[in-house]
PAVEXLUM-612034 format. One record per atom (N, C-alpha, C, O): x, y negated, z. Coordinates in steps of 0.2 Angstrom, whole numbers, plus 5000, padded with zeros to 4 digits. Layout:
BEGIN
XYZ
...
REM end
This chain:
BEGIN
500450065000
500050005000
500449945000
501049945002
500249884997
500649844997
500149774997
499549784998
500249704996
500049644995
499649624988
500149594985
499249624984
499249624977
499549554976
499749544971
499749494980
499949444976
500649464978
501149424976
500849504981
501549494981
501949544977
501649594976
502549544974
503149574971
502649644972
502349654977
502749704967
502749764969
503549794976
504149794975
503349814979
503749844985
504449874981
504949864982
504149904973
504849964970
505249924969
505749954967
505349854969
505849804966
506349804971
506949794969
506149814977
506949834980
507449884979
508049884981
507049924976
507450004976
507850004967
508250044965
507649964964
507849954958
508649964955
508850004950
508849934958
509649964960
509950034961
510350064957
509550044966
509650134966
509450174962
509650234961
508950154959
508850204954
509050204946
509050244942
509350134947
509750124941
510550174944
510750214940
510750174947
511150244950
511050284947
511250294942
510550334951
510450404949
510050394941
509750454940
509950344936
509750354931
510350384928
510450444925
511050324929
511550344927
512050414930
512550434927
511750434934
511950534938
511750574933
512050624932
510950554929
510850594928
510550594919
510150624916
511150524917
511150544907
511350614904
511850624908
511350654900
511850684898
512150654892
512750654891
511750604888
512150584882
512450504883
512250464887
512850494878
513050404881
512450364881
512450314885
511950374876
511350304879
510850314881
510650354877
510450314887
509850314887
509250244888
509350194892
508750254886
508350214888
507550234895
507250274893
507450204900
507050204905
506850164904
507050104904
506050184903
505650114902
505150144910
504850194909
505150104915
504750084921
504250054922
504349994922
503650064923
502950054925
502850044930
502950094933
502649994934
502349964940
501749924941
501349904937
501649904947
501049854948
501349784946
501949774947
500949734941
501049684942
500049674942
499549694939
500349604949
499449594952
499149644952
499449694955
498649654949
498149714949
498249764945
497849804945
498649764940
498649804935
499549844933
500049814932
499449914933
499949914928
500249934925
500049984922
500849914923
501049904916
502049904914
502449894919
502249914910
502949904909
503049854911
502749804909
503749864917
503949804920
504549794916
504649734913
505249864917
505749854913
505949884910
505949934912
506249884904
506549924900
507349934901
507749894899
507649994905
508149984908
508850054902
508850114901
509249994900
509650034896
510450064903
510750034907
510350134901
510850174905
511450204901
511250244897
511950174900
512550194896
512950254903
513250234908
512950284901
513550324906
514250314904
514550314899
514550314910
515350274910
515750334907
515750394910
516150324902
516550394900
516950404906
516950464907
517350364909
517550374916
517250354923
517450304927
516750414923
516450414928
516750474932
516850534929
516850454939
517250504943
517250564943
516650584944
517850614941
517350674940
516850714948
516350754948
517250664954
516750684960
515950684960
515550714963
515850624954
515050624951
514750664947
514150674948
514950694943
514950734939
514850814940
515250844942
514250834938
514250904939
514350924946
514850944948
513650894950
513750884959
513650954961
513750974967
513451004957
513451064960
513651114957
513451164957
514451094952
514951144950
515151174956
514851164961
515851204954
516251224959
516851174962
517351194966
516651114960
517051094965
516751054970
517051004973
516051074972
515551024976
515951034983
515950974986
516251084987
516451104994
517351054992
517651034998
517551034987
517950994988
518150934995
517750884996
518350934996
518450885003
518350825001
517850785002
518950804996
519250754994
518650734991
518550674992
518150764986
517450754982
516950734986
516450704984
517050774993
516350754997
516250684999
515750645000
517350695000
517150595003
517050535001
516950485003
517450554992
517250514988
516550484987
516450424987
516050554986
515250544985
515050504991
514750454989
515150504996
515150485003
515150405003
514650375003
515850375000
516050315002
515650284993
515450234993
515650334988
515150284983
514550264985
514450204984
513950324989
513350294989
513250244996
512650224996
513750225002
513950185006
514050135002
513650085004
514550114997
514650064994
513850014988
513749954986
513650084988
513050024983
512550044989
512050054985
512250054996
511950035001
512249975006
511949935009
512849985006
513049905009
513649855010
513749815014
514049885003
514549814998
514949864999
514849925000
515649804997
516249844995
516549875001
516249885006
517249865000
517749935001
517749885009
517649925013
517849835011
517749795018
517049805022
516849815028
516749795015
515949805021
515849875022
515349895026
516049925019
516149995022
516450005028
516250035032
516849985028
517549985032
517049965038
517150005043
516649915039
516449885044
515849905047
515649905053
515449925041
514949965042
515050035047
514850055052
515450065043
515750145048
516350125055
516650175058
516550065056
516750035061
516150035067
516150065072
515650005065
515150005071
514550055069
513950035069
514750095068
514450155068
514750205071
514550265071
515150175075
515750245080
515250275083
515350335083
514750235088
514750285095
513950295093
513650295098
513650305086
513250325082
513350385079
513850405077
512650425080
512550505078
512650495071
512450435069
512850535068
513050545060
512350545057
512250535051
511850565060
510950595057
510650505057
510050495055
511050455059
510750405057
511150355052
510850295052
511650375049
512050325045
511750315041
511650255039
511450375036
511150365031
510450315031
510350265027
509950335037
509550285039
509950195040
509750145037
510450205045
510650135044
510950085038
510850025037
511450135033
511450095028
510850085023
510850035020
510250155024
509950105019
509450025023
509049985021
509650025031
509349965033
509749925031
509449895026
510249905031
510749845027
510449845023
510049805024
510349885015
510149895010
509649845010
509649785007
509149865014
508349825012
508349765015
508149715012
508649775020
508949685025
508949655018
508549625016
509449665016
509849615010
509349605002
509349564998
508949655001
508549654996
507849654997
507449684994
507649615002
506849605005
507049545008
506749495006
507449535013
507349485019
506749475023
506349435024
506849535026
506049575029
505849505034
505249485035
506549475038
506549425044
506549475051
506249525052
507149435056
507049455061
506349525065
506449575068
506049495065
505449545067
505349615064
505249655068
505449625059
505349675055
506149725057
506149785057
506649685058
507449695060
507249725066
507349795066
507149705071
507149725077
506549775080
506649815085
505949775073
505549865073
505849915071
505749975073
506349885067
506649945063
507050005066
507150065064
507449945072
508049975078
507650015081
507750075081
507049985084
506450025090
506450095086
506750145089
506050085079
505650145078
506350195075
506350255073
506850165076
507450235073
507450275080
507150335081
507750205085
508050225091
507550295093
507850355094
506750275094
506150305096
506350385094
506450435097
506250365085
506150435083
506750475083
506550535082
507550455083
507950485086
508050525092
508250585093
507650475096
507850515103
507150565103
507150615107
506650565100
506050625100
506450665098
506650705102
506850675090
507150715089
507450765093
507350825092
507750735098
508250765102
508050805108
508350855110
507350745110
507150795116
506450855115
506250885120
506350855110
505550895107
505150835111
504850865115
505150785110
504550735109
504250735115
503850685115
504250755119
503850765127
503850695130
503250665130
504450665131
504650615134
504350545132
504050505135
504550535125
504250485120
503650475118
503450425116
503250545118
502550555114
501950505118
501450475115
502050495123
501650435128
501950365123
501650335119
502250355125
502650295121
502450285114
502250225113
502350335110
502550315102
501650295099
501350255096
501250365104
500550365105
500450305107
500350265102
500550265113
500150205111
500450145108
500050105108
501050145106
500950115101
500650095094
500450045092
500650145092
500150175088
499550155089
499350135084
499150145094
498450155096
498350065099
497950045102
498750045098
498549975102
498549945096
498449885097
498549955090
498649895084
498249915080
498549935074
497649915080
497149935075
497149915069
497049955065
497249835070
496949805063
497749755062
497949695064
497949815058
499049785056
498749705050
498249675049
499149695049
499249635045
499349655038
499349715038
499349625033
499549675023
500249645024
500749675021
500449565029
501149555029
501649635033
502149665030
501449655037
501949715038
501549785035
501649835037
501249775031
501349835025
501649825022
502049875020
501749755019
502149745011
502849765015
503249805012
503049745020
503749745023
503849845022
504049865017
503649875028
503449935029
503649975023
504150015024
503049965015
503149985011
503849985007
504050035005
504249925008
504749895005
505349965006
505649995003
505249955015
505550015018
505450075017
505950105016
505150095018
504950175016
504950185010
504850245009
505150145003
505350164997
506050174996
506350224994
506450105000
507350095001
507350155003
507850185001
507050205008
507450275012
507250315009
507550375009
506450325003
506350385001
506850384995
507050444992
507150314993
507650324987
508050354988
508150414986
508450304993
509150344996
509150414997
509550454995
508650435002
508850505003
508850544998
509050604999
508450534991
508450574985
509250554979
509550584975
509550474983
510250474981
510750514983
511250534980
510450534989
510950564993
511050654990
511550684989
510150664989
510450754987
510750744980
511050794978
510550684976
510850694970
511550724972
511850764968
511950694976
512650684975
512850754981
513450764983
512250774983
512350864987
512650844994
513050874997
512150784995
512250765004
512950755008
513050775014
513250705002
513850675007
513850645015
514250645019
513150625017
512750585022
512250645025
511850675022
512450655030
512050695035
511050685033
510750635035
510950715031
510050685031
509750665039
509750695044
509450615036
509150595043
508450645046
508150695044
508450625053
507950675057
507350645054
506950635059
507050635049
506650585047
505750615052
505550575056
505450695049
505150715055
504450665049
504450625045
503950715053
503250655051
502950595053
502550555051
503350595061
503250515064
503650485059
503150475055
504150455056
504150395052
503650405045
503750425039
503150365049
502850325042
502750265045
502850245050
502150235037
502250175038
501850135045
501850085048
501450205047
500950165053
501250115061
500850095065
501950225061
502150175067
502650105067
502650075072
502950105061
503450045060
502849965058
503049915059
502249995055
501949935058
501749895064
501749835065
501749965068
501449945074
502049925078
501849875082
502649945078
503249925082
503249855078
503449805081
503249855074
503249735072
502649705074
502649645075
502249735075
501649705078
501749705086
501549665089
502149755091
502249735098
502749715099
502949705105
503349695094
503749655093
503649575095
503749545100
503249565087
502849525088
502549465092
502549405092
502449515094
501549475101
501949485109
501749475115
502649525106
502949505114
502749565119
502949565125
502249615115
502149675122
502449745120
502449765114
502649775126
502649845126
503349815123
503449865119
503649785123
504449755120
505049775128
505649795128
504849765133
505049775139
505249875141
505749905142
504149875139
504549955142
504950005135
505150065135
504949965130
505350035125
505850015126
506250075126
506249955128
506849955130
507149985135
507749995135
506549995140
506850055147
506950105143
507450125142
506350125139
506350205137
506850225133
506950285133
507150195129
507650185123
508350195126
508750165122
508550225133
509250225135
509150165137
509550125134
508950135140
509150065142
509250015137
509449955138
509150035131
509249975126
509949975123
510149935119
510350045126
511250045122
510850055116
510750005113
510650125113
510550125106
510250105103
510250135097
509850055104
509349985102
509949955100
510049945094
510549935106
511049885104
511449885100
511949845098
511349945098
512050005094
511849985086
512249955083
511050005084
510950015077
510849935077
511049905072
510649885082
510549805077
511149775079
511149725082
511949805079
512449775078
512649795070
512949755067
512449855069
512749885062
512149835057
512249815051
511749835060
511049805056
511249735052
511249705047
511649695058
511849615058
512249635052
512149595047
512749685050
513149675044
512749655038
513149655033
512149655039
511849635031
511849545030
511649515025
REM end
């Protein structure tokens, strides 16, 4: 779901999928012609020409020959789809610097947050649900949900009637991670996949902007969250966008 006077949501993802267009040419040209919403109708948005590079790495290439168990190939693929989620060889560097005392099942969710930060400018609020609802549904992961399942429910259940401004956001997101993670198997999961689980959709991360928001239940997720360490963990890394 989306805003109809606003931009279709898929225009943030537009980049990545010009990636894996180019993964997966076989001949030197192709053309991809894409269809979306515009307003209420839709229609051909772009006609996207994909040249594949004659020197393209061969770590890109044929992701699932025999050289996919390669070391040296895995980290290559690694630090590529790092690099087009969130810049070059410095903003890598600093990205997986404040990612130290972060679980490897959430990198991939974190850079594609940089990613969307910078290709949306969702605004603060939307920043600070994002951390919540990772933190949340990380640590459910962890502990079979027992602990959090009060918590996540009423968030969920206090916010009846969301706004279309945090769906358009919401939506923005939930296309930036279904892209990535289908970048990631292209390239045979250099990036740990995330705990993603059926709790992330777009309901609870609306309702976590909406108690953002309005100032409540802001308190107790930070008890519940470790004290707010791995809240403070994932929007240091988040700042790098």
């Amino acid at each position: 779901m989306s805003k109809p006077e606003e931009p279709s949501p898929h225009n943030a993802t537009r980049a990545l999928r010009r990636q894996m267009y180019q993964l997966l040419v076989t001949g030197d040209n192709l053309v991809v012609v894409e269809y979306d919403r515009v307003e209420d109708d839709y229609t051909e948005v772009e006609e996207i020409r994909v040249r594949r590079q004659r020197n393209l790495n061969p770590a890109l290439v044929e992701v699932y020959g025999n050289q996919e168990k390669n070391p040296e190939f895995i980290e290559f693929r690694k630090q590529h789809i790092l690099s087009i989620l969130v810049g070059d060889e410095d903003a890598v560097r600093q990205f997986e610097d404040s990612c130290s005392n972060i679980s490897e099942e959430l990198k991939l969710l974190l850079a594609c947050g940089v990613y969307w930060i910078r290709n949306t400018a969702p605004g603060d609020t939307a920043i600070s649900a994002l951390a919540f609802t990772v933190s949340l549904i990380y640590l459910k992961s962890k502990d079979g949900g027992d602990r959090h399942r009060p918590l996540m429910h009423g968030m969920r259940s206090s916010y009846q009637d969301i706004s279309m401004d945090y769906i358009q956001i919401s939506s923005q997101w939930l296309l930036c991670i279904e892209e990535a993670i289908e970048f990631n198997r292209l390239l045979d999961y250099p990036l740990v996949q995330p705990p993603m689980g059926k709790c992330f959709n777009g309901t609870f991360f609306e309702a976590c902007m909406a108690g953002v928001d309005r100032g409540t239940q802001v308190a107790v997720i930070m008890q519940e969250i470790e004290g707010g360490r791995l809240y403070s963990d994932i929007m240091r890394v988040l700042s790098l966008a």
